[in-house]
C-alpha positions as semicolon CSV with decimal commas, in nm:
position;residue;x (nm);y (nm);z (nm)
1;X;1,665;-13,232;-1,567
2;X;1,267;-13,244;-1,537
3;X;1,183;-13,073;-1,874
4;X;0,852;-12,938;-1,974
5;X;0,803;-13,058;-2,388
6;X;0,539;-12,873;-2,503
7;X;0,343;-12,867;-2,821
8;X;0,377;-12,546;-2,987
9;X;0,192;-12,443;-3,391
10;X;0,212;-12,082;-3,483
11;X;0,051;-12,002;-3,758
12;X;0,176;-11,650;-3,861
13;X;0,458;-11,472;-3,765
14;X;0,379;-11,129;-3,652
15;X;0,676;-10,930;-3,493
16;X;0,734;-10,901;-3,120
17;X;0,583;-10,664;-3,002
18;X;0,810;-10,672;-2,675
19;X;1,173;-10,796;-2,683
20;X;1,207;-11,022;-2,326
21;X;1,586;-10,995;-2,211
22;X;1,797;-11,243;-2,178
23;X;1,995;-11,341;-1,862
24;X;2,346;-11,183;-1,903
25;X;2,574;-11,351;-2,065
26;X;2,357;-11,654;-2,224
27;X;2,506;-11,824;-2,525
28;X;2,342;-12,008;-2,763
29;X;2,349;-12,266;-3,050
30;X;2,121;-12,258;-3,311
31;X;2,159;-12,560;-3,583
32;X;1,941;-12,472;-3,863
33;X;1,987;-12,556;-4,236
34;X;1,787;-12,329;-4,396
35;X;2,007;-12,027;-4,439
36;X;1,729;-11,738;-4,442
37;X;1,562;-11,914;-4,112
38;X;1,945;-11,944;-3,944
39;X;1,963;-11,574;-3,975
40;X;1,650;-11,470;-3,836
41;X;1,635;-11,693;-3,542
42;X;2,007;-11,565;-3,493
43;X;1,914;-11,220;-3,546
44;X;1,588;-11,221;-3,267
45;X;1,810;-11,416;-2,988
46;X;2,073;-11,127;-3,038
47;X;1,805;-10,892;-2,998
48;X;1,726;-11,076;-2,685
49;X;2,067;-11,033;-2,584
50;X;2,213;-11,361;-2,634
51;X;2,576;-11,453;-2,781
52;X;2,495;-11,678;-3,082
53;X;2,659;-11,963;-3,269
54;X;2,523;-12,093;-3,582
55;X;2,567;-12,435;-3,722
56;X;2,424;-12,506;-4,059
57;X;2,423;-12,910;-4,013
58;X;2,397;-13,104;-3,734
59;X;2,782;-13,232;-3,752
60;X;2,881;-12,921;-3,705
61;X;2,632;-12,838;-3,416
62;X;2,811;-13,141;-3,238
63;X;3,117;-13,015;-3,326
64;X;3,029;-12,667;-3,137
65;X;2,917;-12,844;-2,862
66;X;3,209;-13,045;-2,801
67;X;3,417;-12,732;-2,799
68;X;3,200;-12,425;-2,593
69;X;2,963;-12,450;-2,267
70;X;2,629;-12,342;-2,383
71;X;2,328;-12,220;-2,164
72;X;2,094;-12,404;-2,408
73;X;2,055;-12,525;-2,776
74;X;1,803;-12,466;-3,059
75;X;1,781;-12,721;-3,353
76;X;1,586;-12,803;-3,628
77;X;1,459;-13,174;-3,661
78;X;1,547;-13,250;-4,027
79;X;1,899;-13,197;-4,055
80;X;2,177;-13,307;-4,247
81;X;2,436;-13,533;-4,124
82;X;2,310;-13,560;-3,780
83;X;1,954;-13,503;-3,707
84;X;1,813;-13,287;-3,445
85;X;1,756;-13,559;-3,197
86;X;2,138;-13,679;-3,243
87;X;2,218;-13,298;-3,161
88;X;1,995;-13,350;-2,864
89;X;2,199;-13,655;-2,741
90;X;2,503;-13,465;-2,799
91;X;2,424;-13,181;-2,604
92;X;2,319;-13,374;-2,261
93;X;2,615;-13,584;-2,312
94;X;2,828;-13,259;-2,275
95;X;2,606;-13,156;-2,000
96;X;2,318;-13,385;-1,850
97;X;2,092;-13,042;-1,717
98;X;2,155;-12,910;-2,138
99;X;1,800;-12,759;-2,271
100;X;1,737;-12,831;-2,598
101;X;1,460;-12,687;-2,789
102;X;1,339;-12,884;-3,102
103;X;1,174;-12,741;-3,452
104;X;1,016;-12,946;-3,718
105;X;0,845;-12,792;-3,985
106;X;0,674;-13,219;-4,105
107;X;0,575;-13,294;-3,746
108;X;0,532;-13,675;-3,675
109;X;0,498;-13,920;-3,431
110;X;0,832;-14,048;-3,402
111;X;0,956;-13,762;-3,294
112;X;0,752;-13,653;-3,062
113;X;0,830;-14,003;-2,915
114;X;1,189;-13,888;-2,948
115;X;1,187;-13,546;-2,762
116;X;0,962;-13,683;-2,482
117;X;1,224;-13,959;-2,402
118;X;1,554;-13,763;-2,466
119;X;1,418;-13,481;-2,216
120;X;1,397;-13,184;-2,478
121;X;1,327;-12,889;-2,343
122;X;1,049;-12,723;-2,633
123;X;0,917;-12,932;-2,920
124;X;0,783;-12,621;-3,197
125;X;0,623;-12,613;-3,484
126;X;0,720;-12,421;-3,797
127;X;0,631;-12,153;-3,904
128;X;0,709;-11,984;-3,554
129;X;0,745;-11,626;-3,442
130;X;1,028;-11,466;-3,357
131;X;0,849;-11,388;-3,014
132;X;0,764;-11,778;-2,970
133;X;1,138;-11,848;-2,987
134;X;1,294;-11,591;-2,783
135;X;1,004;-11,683;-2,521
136;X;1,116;-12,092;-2,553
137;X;1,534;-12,012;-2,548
138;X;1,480;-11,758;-2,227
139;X;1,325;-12,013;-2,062
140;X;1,542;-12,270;-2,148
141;X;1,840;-12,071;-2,051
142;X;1,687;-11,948;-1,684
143;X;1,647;-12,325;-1,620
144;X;1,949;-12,424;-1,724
145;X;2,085;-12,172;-1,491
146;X;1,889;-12,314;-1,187
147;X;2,018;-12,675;-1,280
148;X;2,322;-12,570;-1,275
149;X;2,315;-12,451;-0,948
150;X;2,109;-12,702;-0,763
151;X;2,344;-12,966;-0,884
152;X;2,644;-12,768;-0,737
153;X;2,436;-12,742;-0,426
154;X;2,369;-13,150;-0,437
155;X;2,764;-13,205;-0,511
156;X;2,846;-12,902;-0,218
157;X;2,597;-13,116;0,036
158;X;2,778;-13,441;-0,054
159;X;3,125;-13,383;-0,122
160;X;3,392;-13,391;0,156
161;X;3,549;-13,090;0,245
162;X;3,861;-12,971;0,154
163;X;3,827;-12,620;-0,040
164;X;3,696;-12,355;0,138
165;X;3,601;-12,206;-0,105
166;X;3,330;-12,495;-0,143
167;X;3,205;-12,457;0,197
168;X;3,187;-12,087;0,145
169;X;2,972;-12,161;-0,144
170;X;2,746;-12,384;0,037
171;X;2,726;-12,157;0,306
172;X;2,561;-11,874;0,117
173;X;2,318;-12,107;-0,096
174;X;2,272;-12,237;0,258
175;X;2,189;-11,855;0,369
176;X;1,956;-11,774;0,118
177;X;1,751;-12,054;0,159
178;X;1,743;-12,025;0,526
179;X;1,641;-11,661;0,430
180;X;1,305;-11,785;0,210
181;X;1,176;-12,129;0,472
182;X;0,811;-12,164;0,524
183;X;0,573;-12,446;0,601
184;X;0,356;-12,664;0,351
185;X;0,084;-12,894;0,511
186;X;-0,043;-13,208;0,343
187;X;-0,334;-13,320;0,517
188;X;-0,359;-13,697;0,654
189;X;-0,701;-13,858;0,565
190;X;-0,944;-14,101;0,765
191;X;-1,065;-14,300;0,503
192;X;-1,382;-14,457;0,791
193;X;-1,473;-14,104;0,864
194;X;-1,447;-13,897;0,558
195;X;-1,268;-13,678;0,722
196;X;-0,920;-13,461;0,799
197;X;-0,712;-13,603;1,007
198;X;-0,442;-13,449;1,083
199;X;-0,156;-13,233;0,883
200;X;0,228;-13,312;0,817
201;X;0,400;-12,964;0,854
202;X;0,697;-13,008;0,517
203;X;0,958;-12,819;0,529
204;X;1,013;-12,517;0,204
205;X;1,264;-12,278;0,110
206;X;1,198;-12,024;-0,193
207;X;1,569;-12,064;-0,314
208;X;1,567;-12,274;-0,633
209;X;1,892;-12,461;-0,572
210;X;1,763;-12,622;-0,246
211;X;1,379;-12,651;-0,335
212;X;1,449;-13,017;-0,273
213;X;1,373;-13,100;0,093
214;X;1,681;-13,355;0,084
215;X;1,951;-13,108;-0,063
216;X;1,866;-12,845;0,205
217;X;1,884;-13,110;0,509
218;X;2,226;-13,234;0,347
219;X;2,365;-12,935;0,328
220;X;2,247;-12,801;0,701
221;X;2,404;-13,142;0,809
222;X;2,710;-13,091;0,610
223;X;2,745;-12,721;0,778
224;X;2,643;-12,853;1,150
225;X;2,314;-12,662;1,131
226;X;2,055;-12,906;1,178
227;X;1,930;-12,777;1,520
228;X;1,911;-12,413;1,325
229;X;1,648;-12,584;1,073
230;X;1,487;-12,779;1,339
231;X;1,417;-12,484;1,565
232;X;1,291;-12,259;1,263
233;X;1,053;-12,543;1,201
234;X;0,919;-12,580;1,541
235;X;0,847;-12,165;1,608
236;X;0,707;-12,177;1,201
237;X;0,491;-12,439;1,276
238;X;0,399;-12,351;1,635
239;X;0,316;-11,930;1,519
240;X;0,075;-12,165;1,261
241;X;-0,104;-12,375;1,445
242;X;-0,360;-12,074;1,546
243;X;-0,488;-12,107;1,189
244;X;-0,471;-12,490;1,165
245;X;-0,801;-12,655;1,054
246;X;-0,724;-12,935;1,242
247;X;-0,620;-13,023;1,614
248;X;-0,284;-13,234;1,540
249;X;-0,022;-13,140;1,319
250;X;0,233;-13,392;1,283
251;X;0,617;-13,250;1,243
252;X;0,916;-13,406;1,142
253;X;1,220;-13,458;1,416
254;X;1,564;-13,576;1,262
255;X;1,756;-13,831;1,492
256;X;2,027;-13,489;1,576
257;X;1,682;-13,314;1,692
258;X;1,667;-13,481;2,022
259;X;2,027;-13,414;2,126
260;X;1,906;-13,001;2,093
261;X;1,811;-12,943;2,463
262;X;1,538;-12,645;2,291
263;X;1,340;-12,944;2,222
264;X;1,248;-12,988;2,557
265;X;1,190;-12,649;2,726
266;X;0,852;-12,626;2,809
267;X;0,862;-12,243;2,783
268;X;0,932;-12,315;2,372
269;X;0,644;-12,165;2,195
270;X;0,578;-12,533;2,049
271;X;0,540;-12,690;2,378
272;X;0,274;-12,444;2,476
273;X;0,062;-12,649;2,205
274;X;0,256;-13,007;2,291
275;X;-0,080;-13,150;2,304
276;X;-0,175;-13,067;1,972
277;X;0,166;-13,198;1,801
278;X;0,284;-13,568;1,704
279;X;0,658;-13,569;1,613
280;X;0,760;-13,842;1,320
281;X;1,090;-13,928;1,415
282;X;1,279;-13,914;1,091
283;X;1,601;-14,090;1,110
284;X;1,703;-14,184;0,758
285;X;2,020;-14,418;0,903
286;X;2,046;-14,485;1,229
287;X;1,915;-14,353;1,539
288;X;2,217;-14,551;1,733
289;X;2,435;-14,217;1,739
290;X;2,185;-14,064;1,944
291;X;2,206;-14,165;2,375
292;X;1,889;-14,223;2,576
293;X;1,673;-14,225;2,263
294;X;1,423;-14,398;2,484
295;X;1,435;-14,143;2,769
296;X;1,445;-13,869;2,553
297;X;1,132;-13,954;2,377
298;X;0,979;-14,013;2,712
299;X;1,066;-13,677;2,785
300;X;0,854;-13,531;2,514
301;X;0,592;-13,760;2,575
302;X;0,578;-13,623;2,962
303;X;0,561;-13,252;2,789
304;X;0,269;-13,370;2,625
305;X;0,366;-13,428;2,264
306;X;0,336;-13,784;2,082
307;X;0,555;-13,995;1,949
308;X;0,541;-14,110;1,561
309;X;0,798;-14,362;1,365
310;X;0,812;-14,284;1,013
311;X;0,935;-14,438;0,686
312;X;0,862;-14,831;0,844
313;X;0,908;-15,048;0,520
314;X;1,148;-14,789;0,382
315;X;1,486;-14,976;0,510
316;X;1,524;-14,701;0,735
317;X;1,312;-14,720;1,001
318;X;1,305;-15,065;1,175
319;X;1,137;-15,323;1,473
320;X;1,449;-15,181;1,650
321;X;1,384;-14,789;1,651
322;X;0,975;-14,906;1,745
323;X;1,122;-15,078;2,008
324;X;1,334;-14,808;2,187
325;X;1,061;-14,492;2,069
326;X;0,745;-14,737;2,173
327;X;0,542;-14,500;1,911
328;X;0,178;-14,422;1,899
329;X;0,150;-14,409;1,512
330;X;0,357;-14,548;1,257
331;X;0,369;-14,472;0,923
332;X;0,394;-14,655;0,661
333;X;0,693;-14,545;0,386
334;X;0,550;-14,447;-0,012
335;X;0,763;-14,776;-0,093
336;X;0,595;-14,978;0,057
337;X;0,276;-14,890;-0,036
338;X;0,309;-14,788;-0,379
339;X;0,165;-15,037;-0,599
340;X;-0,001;-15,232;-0,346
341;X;-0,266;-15,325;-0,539
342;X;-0,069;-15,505;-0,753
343;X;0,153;-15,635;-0,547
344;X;0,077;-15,939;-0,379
345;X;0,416;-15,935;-0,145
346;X;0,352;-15,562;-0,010
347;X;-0,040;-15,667;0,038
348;X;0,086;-15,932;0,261
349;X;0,333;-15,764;0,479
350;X;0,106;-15,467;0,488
351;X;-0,157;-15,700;0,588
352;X;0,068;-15,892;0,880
353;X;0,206;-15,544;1,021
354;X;-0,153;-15,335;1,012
355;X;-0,300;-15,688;1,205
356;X;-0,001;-15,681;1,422
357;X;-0,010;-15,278;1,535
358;X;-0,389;-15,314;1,596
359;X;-0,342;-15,558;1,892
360;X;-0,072;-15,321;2,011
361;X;-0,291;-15,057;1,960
362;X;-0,074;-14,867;1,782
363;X;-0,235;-14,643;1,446
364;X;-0,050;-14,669;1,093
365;X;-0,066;-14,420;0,859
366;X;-0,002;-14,527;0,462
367;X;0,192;-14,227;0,326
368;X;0,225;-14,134;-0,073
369;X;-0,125;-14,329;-0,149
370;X;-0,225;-14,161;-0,563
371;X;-0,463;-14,438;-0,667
372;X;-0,791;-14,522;-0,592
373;X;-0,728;-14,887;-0,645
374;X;-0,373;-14,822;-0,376
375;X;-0,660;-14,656;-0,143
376;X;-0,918;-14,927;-0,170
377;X;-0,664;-15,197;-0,134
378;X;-0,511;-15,034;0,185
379;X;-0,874;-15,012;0,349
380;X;-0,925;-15,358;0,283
381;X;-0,645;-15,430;0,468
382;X;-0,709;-15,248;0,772
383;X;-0,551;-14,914;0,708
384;X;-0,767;-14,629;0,799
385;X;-0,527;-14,251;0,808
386;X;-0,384;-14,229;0,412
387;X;-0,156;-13,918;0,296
388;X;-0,082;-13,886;-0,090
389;X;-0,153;-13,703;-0,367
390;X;-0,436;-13,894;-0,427
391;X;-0,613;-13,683;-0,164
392;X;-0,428;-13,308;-0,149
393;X;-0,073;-13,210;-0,227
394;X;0,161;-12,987;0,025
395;X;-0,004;-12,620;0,076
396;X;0,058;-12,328;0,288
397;X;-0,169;-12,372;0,582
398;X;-0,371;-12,080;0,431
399;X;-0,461;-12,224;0,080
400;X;-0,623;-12,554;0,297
401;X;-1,020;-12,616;0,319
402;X;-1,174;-12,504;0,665
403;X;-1,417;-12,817;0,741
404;X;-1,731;-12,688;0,974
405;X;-1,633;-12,756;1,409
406;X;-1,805;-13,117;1,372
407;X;-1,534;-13,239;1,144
408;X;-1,248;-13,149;1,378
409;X;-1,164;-13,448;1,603
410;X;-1,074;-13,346;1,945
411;X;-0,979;-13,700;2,041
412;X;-0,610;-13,780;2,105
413;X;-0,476;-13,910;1,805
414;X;-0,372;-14,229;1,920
415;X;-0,710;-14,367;2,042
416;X;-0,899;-14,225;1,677
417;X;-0,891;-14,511;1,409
């Protein structure tokens, strides 16, 4: 779980003026030891529709936990027996994704400390109101719900199959996501000209259990529907590029991508733009499964699209796939060049490759730059086109800055430094 601890102090407690609703069926723990305070949290989570438990130490909040599934967990600090913090533990040993929302009335250092690295959900400060706390344990419990789900998505994408029912399950999470996808675009910087570029088209889905990139792909591979995603990308990206603010947009191509025959009709709506598009091909094993790579990339290259290697340095992509795609831009993967100004091995090897592409001219791109000290380092080293955080996160193509006509290149991408 990625929780959000944040630093509530409320002052007065005025009623709620308007009860949220819990989702159906949430039930909660609430270990409090002050009997009046255990009866009014319990009595404003009920009114939010929640099932309640109340524990009046924190042994017997562990207790509870060891013996129900709960959609999240509300504890004072300072209790006896066990402490809130040791309920805390408890709780996401029962269930890693557990929200746990923290009250102190004698905030203090150590534990904040504590919440921040045991992952609790809310850290509050007493007195609260009752709307504060139904606000904190809704929350809680809608994330908890997500979790729950993503991580049966994640064990769906990587289990193998022998229920049906689990593929069934897949299958619709699968659905719904295919349902929501849209392009993000994270622009890819010339550092010498001050300039965009290019954009990486990243593939999105709305549904919460496969917001991760990697658990949708795994699951589309575990239900044979990678040339589904990779199609939907292509006509997203290609019904785009009308509205790009830049002339290339580079697009990621799995290794199974260039076995779908779609890829190479020049009546595709993507190929009516080849000249504008760079593929990265993405192979994250081995691109040995996959005949002719070679003469399929020159294929695409004689429809007019480029060829990219991505994720060199990440184990992934090697000398060997360079060899057989004979790219036009490499990139560089975010582990190799995180850090690299502090790092004295990736400096070199960053150093010996950039040296070594620019006789070949081939370009490199440095991808997941997010320091000006990783940026200055890189330039010094002969790396020109950065992508990162550092410089823009993924966007739709409509939230991105329109630079005047002299800023867009119209040079081929492989021959701009």
């Amino acid at each position: 779980m990625n929780p959000t601890v944040a630093y509530v102090s409320v002052k007065s407690t005025p009623p709620a003026e308007e009860t949220r609703s819990a989702p159906a069926g949430s039930h909660v723990l609430i270990a409090e030891d002050d009997p009046l305070l255990l009866r009014a949290y319990a009595r404003a989570l009920g009114a939010a529709g929640c099932k309640v438990d109340r524990a009046e130490n924190g042994e017997e909040a562990v207790n509870l936990l060891l013996a129900n599934p709960y959609d999240a967990i509300v504890s004072d600090i300072n209790l006896p027996c066990v402490d809130g913090v040791g309920v805390l533990q408890a709780a996401q040993k029962c269930d890693p994704d557990m929200p746990v929302v923290l009250i102190t009335g004698t905030p203090c250092l150590d534990t904040v400390i504590a919440a921040v690295e045991h992952s609790a959900f809310r850290y509050l400060l007493k007195p609260l109101s009752m709307a504060q706390l139904q606000d904190a344990v809704i929350d809680s419990v809608k994330m908890h719900r997500v979790l729950v789900l993503r991580r049966l998505a994640i064990d769906l994408a990587s289990a193998t199959w022998s229920p049906a029912e689990d593929r069934t399950s897949l299958r619709q999470l699968f659905d719904r996501a295919m349902q929501s996808v849209w392009m993000a675009y994270q622009p890819i910087f010339s550092c010498k000209e001050k300039r965009i570029f290019a954009y990486e088209a990243l593939l999105r889905t709305d549904e919460p259990t496969m917001a991760n990139p990697c658990v949708f792909l795994s699951a589309a591979e575990r239900l044979n529907r990678m040339a589904e995603v990779g199609r939907i990308v292509r006509d997203r990206v290609a019904a785009e590029m009308p509205s790009a603010v830049t002339r290339f947009i580079f697009i990621n191509l799995h290794g199974s991508d260039l076995l779908d025959e779609h890829l190479y009709d020049p009546g595709s709506p993507l190929s009516r733009v080849a000249d504008r598009v760079v593929f990265e091909v993405t192979e994250r094993a081995s691109l040995s499964s996959v005949p002719d790579v070679g003469a399929r990339a020159d294929r695409l290259r004689k429809l007019g699209f480029r060829v990219a290697l991505d994720n060199l340095g990440a184990g992934y992509a090697d000398l060997g796939s360079f060899s057989t795609l004979q790219p036009t831009i490499v990139k560089y993967d975010m582990s190799l060049v995180r850090g690299v100004d502090s790092s004295p091995t990736r400096r070199k090897v960053i150093a010996a490759m950039t040296s070594l592409f620019t006789e070949m001219e081939v370009k490199v791109v440095a991808v997941g730059v997010e320091t000006e000290s990783e940026c200055e380092t890189l330039v010094d080293l002969g790396v020109d086109l950065m992508q990162g955080y550092l410089f823009a996160r993924p966007a739709p193509m409509s939230d991105q800055a329109s630079p005047s006509v002299e800023e867009v290149s119209t040079q081929d991408p492989a021959t701009v430094a």
